[in-house]
BAVEX-243649 format. One line per field, with one value per residue (C-alpha): x, y, z; residue number from 1. Coordinates in steps of 0.05 Angstrom, whole numbers, padded with zeros to 5 digits. Example, Ala and Ser with C-alpha at 12.3 -4.5 7.8 and 13.67 -1.06 7.14 Angstrom:
2
xx (00246;00273) .
yy (-00090;-00021) .
zz (00156;00143) .
resi (1;2) .
This chain:
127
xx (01494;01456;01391;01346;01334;01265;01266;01309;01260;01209;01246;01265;01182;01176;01219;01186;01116;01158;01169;01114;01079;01112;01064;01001;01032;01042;00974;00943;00987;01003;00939;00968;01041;01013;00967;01027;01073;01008;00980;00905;00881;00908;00874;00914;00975;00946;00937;01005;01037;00989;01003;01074;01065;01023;01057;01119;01102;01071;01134;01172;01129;01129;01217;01206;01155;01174;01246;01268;01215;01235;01268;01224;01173;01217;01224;01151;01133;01185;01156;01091;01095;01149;01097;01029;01036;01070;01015;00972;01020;00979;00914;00943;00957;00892;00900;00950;00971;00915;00904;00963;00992;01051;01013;00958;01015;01052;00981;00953;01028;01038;00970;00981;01044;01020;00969;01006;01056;01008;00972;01045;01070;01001;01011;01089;01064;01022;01058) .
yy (-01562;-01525;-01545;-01521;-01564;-01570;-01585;-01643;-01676;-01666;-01702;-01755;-01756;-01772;-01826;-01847;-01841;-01873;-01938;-01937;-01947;-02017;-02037;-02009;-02054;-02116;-02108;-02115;-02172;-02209;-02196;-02264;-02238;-02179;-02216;-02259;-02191;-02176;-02120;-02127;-02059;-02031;-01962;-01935;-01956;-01910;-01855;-01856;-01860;-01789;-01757;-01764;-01734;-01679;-01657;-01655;-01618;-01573;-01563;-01554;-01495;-01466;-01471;-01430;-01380;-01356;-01381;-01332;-01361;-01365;-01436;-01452;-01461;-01502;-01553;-01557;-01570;-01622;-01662;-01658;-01667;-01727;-01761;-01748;-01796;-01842;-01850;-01881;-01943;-01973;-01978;-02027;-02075;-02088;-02018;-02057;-02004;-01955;-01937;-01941;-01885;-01870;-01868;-01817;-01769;-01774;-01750;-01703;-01674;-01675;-01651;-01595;-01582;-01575;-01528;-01485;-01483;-01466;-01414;-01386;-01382;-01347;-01287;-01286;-01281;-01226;-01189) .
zz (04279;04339;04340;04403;04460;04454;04380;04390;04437;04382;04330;04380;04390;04310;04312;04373;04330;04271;04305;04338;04270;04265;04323;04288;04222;04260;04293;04225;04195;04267;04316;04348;04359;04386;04447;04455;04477;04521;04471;04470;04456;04396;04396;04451;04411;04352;04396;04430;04346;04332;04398;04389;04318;04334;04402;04366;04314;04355;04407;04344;04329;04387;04393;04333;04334;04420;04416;04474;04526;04598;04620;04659;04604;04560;04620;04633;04553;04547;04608;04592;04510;04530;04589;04559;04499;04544;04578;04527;04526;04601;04567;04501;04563;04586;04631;04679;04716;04701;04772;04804;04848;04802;04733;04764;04784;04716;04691;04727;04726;04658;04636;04697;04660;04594;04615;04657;04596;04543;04584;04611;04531;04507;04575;04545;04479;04486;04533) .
resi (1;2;3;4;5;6;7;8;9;10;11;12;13;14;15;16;17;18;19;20;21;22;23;24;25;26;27;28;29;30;31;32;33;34;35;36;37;38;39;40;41;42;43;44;45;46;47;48;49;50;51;52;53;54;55;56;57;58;59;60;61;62;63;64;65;66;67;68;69;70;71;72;73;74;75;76;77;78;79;80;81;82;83;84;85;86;87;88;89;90;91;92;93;94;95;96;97;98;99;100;101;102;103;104;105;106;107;108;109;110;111;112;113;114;115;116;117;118;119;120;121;122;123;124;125;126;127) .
């Protein structure tokens, strides 16, 4: 089976979003267990599971409708669709970490990265 690079990080993002559900179903059942592992805020949590859903789906998309995009372009979306859901996970811990040097450049980079990227396949696109 040959399935494109960047479709294979999307379907690693659903299971990603998957089990990421499992935290959203012990939150309900366990509220305890979930303080206890230092989860306090469960809405980032919820929007790490749908941004994983939806940025895969959309990646997956985009592998098949502009399949012959430059390289460059496929690196750029997998960073950025990989990092921005990631970076939910910081704020379900209280925000430890929120402003720290490293988490601020993963952001701006990936956001950066996922603009550049969108923009960059909408000129391809068209052109």
């Amino acid at each position: 089976m040959n399935i494109p690079f960047l479709s294979s990080i999307a379907l690693v993002m659903l299971a990603v979003a998957a089990w990421s559900g499992w935290l959203l179903e012990l939150n309900h059942r366990r509220p305890a267990f979930m303080r206890r592992i230092g989860i306090t805020q469960i809405r980032p949590v919820l929007q790490m599971h749908i941004d994983f859903i939806l940025t895969s789906v959309t990646i997956i998309a985009v592998d098949f409708v502009v399949s012959d995009r430059p390289g460059w372009i496929t690196g750029l979306l997998a960073y950025g669709a990989v990092i921005n859901p990631l970076l939910f996970l910081p704020l379900a811990f209280e925000g430890r970490g929120l402003n720290s040097v490293p988490r601020q450049a993963a952001m701006f980079s990936s956001f950066g990265a996922l603009s550049i990227d969108f923009t960059a396949l909408a000129i391809y696109a068209l052109a």
